[in-house]
C-alpha positions as CSV (number, residue, x, y, z in Angstrom):
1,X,54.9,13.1,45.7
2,X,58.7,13.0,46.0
3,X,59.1,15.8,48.5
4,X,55.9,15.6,50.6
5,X,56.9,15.2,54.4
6,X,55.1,12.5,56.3
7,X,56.7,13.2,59.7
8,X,57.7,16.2,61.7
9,X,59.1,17.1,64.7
10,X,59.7,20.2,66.3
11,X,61.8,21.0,69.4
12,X,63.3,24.3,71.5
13,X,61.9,26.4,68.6
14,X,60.3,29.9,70.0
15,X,56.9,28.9,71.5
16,X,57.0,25.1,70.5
17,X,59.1,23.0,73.4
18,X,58.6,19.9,71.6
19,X,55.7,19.0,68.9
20,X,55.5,15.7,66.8
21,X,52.9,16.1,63.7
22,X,51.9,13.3,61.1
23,X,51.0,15.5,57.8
24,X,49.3,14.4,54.8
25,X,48.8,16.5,51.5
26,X,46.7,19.2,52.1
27,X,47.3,20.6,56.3
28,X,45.4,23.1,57.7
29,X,46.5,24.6,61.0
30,X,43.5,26.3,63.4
31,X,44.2,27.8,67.0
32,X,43.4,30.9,68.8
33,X,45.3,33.8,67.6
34,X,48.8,33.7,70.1
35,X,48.9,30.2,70.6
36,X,52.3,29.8,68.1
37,X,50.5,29.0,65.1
38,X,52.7,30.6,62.7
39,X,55.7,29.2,64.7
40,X,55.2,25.6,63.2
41,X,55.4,27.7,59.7
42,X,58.5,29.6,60.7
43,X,60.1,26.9,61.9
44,X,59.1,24.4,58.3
45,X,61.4,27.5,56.8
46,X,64.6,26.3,58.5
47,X,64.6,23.2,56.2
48,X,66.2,24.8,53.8
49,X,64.8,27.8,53.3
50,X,67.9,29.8,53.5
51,X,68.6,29.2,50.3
52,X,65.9,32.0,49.1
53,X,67.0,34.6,51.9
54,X,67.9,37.7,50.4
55,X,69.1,39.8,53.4
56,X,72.4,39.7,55.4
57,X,69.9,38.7,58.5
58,X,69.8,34.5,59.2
59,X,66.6,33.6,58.0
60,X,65.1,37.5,58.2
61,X,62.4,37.2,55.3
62,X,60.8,34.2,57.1
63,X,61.3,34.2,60.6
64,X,60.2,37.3,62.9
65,X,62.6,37.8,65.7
66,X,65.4,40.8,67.1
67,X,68.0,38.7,68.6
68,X,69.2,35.2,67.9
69,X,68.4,33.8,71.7
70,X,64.4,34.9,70.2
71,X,64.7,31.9,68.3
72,X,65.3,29.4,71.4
73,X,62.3,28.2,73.7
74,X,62.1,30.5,76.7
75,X,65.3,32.4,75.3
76,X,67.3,29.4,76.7
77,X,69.8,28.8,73.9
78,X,71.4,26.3,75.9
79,X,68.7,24.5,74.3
80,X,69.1,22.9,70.9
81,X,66.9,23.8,67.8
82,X,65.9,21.0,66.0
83,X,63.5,20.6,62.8
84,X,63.2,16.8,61.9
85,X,61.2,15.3,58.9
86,X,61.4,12.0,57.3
87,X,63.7,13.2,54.9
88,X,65.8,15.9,56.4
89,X,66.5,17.2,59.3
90,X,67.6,21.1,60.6
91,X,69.4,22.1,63.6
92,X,70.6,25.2,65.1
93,X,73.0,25.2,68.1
94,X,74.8,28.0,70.1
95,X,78.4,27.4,70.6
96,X,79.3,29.3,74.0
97,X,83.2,28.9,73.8
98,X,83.0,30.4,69.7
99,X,80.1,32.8,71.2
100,X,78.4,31.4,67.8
101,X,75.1,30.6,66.9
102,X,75.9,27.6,64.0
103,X,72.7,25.8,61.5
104,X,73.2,23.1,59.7
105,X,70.7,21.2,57.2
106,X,71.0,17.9,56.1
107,X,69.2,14.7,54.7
108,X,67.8,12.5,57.5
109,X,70.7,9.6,56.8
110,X,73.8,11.5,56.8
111,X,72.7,13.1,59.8
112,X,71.5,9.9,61.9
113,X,74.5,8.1,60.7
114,X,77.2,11.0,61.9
115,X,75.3,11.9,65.0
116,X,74.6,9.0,66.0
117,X,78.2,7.3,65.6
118,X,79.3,10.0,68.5
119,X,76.1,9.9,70.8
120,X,73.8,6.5,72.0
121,X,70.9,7.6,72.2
122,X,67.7,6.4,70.6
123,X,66.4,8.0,67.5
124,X,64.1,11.1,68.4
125,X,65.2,11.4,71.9
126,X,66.2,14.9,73.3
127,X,68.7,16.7,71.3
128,X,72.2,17.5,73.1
129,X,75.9,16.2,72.6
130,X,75.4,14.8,68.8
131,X,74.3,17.8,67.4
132,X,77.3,19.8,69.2
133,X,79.2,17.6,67.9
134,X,78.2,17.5,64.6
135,X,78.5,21.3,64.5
136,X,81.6,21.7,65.9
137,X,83.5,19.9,63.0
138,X,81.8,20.6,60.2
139,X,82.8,24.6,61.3
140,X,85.5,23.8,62.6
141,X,87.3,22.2,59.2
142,X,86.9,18.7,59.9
143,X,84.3,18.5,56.7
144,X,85.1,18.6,53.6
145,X,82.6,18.4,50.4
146,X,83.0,15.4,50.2
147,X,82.7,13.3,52.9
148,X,82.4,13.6,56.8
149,X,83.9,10.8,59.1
150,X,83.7,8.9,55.8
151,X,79.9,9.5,55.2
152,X,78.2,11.3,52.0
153,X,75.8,13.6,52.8
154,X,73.0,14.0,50.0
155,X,72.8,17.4,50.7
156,X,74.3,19.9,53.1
157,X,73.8,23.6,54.0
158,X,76.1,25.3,56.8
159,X,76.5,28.7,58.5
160,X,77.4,30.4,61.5
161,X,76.0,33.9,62.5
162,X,76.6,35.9,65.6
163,X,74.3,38.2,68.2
164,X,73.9,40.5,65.5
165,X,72.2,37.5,63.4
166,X,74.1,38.6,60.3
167,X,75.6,35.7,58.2
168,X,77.8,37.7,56.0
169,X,80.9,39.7,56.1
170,X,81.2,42.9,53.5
171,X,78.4,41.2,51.6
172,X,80.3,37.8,51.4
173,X,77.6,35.0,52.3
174,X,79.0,32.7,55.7
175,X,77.7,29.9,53.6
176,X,79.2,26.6,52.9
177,X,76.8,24.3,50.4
178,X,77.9,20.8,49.3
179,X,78.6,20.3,45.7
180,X,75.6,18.4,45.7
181,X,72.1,19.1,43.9
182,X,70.2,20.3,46.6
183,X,66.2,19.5,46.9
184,X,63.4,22.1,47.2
185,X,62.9,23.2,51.1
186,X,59.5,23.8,52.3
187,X,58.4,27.1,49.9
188,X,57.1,29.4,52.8
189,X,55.1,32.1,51.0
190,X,53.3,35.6,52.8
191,X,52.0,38.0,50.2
192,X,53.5,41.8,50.9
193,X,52.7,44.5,48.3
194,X,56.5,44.9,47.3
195,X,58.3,44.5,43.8
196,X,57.1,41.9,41.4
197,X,59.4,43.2,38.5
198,X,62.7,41.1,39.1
199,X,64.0,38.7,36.7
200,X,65.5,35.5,38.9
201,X,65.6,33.3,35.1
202,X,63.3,30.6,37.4
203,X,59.8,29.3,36.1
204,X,58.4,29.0,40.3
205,X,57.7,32.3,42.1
206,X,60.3,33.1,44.4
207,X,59.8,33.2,48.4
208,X,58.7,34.5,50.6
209,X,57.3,37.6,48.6
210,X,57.3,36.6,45.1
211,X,59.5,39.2,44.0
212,X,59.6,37.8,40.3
213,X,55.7,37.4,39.4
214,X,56.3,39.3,36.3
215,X,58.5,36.4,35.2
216,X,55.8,33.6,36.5
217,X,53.1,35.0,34.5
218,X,54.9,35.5,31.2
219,X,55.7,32.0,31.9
220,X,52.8,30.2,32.9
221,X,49.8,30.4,30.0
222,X,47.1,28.5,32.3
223,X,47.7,31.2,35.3
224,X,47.6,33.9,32.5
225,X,44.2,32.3,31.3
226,X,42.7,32.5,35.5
227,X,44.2,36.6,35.9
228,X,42.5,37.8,32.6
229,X,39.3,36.2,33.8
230,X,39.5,38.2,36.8
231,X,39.9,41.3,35.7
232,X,37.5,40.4,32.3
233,X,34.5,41.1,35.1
234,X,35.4,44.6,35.3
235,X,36.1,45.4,32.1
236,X,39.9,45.7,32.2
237,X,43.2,43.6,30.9
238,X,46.1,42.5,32.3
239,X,49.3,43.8,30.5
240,X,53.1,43.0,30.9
241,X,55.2,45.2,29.4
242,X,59.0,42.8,29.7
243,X,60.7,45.4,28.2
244,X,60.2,47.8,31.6
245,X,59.6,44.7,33.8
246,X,56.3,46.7,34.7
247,X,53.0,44.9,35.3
248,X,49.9,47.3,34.3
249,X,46.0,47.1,34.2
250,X,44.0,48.4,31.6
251,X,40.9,49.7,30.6
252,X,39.4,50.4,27.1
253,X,36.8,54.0,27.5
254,X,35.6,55.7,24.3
255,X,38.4,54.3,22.3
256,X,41.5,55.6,24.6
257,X,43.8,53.1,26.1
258,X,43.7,53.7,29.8
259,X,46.7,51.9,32.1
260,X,46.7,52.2,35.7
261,X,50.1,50.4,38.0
262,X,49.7,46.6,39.3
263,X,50.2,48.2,42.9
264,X,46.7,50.2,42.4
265,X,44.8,47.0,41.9
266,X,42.4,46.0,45.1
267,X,44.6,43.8,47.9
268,X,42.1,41.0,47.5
269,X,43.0,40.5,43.8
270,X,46.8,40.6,44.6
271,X,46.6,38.2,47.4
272,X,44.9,36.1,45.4
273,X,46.9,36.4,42.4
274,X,50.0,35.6,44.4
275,X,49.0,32.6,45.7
276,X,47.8,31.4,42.4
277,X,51.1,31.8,41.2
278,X,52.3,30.2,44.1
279,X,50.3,27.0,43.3
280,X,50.5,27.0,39.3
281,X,54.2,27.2,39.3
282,X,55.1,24.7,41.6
283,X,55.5,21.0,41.0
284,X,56.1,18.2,43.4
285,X,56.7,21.2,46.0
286,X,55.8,22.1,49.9
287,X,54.0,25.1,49.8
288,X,53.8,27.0,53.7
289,X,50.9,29.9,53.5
290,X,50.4,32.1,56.2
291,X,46.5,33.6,57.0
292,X,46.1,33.6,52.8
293,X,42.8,34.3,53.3
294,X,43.7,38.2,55.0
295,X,42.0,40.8,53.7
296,X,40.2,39.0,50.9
297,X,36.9,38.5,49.7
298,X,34.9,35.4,50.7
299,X,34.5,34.4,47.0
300,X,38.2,34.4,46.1
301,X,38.7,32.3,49.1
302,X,37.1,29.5,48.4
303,X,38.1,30.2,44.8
304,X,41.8,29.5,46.2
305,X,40.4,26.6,48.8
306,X,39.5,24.9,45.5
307,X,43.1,25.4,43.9
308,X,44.5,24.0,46.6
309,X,42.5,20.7,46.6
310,X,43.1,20.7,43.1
311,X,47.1,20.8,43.1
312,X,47.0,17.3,43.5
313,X,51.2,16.9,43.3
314,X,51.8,19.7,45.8
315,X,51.6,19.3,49.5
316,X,50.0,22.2,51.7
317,X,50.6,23.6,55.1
318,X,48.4,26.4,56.0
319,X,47.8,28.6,59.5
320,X,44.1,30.0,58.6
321,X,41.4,31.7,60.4
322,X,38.8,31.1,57.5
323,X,35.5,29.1,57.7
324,X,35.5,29.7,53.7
325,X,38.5,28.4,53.5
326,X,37.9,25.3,55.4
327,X,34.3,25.1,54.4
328,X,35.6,24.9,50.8
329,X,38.3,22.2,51.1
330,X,36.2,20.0,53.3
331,X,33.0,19.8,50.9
332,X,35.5,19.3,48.3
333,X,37.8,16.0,50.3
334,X,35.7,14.7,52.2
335,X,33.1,14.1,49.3
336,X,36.0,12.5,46.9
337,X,36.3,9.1,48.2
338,X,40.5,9.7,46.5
339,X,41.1,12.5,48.8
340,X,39.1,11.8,51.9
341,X,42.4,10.5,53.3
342,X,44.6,13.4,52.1
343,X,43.3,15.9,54.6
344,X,44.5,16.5,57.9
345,X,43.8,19.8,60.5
346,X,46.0,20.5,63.2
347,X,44.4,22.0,66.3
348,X,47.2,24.6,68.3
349,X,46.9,25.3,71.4
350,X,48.8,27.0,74.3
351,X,49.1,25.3,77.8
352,X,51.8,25.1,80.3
353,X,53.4,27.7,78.8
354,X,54.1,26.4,75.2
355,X,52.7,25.8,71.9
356,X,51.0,22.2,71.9
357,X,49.2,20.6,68.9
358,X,46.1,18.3,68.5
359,X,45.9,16.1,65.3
360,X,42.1,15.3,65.0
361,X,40.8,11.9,63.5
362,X,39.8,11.6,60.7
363,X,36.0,10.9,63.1
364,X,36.5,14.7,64.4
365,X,37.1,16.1,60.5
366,X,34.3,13.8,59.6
367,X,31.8,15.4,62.1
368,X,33.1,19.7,61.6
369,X,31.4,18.8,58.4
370,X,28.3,16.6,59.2
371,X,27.8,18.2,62.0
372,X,28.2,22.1,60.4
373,X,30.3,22.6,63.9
374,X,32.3,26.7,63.6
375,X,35.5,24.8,64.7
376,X,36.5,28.5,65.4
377,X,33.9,28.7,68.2
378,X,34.0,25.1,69.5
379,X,38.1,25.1,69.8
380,X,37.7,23.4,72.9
381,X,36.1,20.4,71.7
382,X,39.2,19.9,69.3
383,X,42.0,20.7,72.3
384,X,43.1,19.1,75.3
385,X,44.4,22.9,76.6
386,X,42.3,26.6,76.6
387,X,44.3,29.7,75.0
388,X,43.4,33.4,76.1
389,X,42.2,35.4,73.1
């Protein structure tokens, strides 16, 4: 995989003071619930996620916050945001003379090299007068699109945003992209019954919501093939009628034609459909699921633990509470001597008053299974920390 992210780092970012995780293909996230587990999701978002925001609100479909100074460890946005991988990095500053909040997204090399030309400090050490920097002139008009201090970025993304979090004027974007191709960001994805009618002329389901699953299943034949076997057990059909944009289920009853709306059908088979969709029309992508396992019925749960090991070119980051679900992926990888090594579970924790994360060895993933341990009852063993329920 071309996109997958082998390292990440996480600093000054809500509950999460400063986290360092190694990931491999498929990552599954446990904790106790209120211990930031979703944080290390929202946070993934701000690698270029902003790109799918549809609201005037700076990063509002994927990050839940009020007020800008939310986003900032302890409120203190003297602090620095920083989201670092091996390929790209994300940082979001607050500029007390502008009274801005300013984000910027970048590849890893541009960044290092501009950054680091004005600051001498060692890679990964505590973000501060670099990144101020940095921010300071791209906003301010020292960048242009094409180089900065002399330096071409791969890619770029830049806006500013006030205390009302809105980064757009009269419904003018505040956004300044780089005339280069941009890649994918880290695909963050939480099923919401809302519209799955709109027409975005893409062939992957758009996040967070998948607003354009109409569009994914007209598109995709072997997803069409795994929704009409789920509603063949009941009898019914699945039918798209493009000209409306209107998905419908039907029923055949004495020779009438019954058709019911997609928002009738049962949560559990539109959770599951949407993260199907998620998986079958994405290539080469980093797919973030939140809980996809709420409100759905243990069999369709491992049914989507096994798509999931299966998606062998997508990478996986997923905050779960499901023994099914973990049950399902660790019979299925740890028993493939070709996958074994593509599993990794990331125990979150709270102590000293952040968000702290345990990567087990591959010994402690080894022994949930031989050893039939309820991680969710034996968190403990798997943390140096204790979180209150």
């Amino acid at each position: 995989m071309e996109n997958a992210i082998k390292f990440l780092r996480i600093q000054n970012f809500k509950s999460i003071k400063d986290v360092t995780l190694h990931p491999r293909r498929v990552n599954l996230i446990i904790g106790e619930p209120n211990v930031g587990k979703s944080n290390l999701l929202e946070a993934m978002s701000l690698l270029g996620g902003i790109t799918y925001e549809q609201t005037e609100k700076f990063m509002g479909s994927f990050i839940r916050y009020e007020e800008p100074r939310q986003l900032f460890y302890d409120n203190l946005v003297a602090n620095t945001i920083k989201v670092e991988t091996d390929k790209d990095v994300a940082i979001l500053v607050f500029e007390k003379e502008e009274k801005l909040f300013q984000y910027l997204f970048c590849n890893i090399e541009f960044y290092e090299e501009v950054a680091g030309s004005v600051v001498n400090k060692p890679k990964n050490s505590a973000v501060g007068k670099g990144e101020h920097y940095m921010m300071r002139n791209t906003l301010g008009g020292k960048f242009n699109k094409r180089t900065f201090d002399g330096v071409i970025p791969e890619y770029f993304i830049n806006t500013q945003f006030g205390d009302n979090a809105n980064f757009s004027i009269n419904g003018e974007r505040l956004l300044l992209l780089a005339d280069y191709v941009l890649k994918e960001p880290p695909l963050a994805f939480s099923f919401q019954k809302n519209k799955v009618d709109e027409d975005h002329g893409s062939s992957s389901l758009t996040p967070p919501s998948g607003s354009n699953l109409i569009e994914i299943i007209q598109t995709h034949s072997k997803l069409r093939k795994e929704i009409t076997a789920l509603f063949a057990r009941y009898n019914q059909k699945l039918q798209l009628r493009m000209d409306e944009r209107r998905i419908e289920i039907i029923k055949d009853q004495d020779g009438i034609t019954y058709s019911y709306p997609y928002s009738s059908v049962a949560d559990t088979l539109q959770r599951i459909i949407f993260y199907l969709a998620a998986i079958e029309s994405n290539d080469d992508a980093v797919l973030l699921f939140e809980e996809p396992e709420a409100h759905s019925f243990p069999v369709y749960v491992s049914k989507l633990g096994r798509r999931i090991v299966e998606s062998r070119n997508n990478q996986f980051f997923i905050d779960t509470h499901s023994p099914y679900l973990i049950t399902e992926i660790l019979e299925t990888m740890l028993t493939d001597d070709e996958q074994v090594g593509e599993l990794a579970i990331f125990a979150a924790y709270y102590e000293d008053h952040q968000t702290k994360v345990h990567q087990l060895s591959d010994e402690e993933i080894r022994s949930i299974r031989n050893d039939s341990i309820d991680v969710f009852y034996n968190m403990k063993r798997f943390t140096t920390g204790t979180a209150d329920a």
